[in-house]
C-alpha positions as CSV (number, residue, x, y, z in Angstrom):
1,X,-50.2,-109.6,86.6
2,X,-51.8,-113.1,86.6
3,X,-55.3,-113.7,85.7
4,X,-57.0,-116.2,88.0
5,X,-60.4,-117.7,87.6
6,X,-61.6,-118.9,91.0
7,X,-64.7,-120.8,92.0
8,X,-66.4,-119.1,95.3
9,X,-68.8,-121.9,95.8
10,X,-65.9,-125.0,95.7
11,X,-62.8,-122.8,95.9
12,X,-60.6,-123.9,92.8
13,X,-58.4,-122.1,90.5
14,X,-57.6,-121.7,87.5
15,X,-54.8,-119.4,86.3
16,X,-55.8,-118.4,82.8
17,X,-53.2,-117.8,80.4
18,X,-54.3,-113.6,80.0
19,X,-51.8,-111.6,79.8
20,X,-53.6,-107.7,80.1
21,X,-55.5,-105.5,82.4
22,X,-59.3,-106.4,83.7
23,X,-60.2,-103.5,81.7
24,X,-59.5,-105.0,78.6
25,X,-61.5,-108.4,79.3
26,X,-64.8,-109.1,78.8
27,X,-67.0,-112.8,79.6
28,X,-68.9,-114.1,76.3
29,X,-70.6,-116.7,78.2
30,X,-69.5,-119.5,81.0
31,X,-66.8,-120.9,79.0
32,X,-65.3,-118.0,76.6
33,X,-63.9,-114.5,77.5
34,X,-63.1,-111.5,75.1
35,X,-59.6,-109.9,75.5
36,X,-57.4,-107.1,73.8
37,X,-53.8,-107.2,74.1
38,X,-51.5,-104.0,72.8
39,X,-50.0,-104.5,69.6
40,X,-47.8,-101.6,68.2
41,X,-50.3,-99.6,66.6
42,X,-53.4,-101.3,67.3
43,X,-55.0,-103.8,70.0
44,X,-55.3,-107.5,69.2
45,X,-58.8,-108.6,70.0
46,X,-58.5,-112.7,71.4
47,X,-61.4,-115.1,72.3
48,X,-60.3,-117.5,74.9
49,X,-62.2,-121.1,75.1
50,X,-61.4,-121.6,79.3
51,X,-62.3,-125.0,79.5
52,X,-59.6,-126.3,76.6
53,X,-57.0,-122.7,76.7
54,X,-57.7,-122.6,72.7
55,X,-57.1,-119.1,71.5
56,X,-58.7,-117.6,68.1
57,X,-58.1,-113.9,67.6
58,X,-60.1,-111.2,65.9
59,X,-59.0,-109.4,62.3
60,X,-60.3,-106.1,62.1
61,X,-59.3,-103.1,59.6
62,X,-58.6,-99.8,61.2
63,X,-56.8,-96.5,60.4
64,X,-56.9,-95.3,63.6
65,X,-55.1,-96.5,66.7
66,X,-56.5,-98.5,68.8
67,X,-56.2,-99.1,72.7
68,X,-59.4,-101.0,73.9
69,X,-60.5,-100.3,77.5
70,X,-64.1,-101.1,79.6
71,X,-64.6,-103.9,76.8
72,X,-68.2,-104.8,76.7
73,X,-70.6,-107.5,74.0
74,X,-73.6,-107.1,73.0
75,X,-76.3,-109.5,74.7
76,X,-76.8,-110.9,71.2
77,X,-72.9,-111.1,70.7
78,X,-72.9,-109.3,67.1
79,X,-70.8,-106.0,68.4
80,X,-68.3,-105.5,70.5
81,X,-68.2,-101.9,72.3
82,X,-64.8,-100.1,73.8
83,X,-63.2,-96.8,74.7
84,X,-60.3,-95.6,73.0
85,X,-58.6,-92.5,73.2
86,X,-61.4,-91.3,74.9
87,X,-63.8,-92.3,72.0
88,X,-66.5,-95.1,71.7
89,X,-65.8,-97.7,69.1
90,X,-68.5,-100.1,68.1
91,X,-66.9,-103.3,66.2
92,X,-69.0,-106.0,64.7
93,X,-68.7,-109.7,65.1
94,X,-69.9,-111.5,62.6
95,X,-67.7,-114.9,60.8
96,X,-64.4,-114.5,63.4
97,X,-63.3,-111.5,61.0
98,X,-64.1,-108.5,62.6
């Protein structure tokens, strides 16, 4: 489905350009959000700047498969935490390559 950032307060809009589950989104702060996407043997990890719709994604190195769910940042925004498979995977964030 569409993902649609709405305003309670002054009741605009704004249909982001997301394309995945709420499960696999997380906010970074007022302006970016965190999102996986399935790729064929591993999720793509994508920050999204709202305000201008500029992407940047995430290179990580993994030998096991991924499928990100319940994403959740750390408050200092150095790890990113997610289940897959049933198991908890810690990634860190440090220079855009993850």
């Amino acid at each position: 489905g569409e993902l649609i950032l709405a305003d309670i307060s002054s009741q605009p809009k704004t249909a982001l350009t997301v394309k995945t589950d709420l499960d696999k989104i997380t906010w970074l702060d007022n302006d970016h959000i965190l999102y996986s996407l399935t790729g064929s043997n591993k999720d793509r990890f994508i920050k999204l700047t709202i305000s201008s719709g500029q992407e940047e994604e995430f290179i990580y190195d993994s030998v096991d498969s991924i499928s990100a769910k319940n994403l959740l940042i750390s408050d200092d925004q150095k790890a990113l935490f997610f289940i897959s498979d049933g198991y908890l995977y810690q990634l860190k964030l440090e220079n855009g390559n993850y």
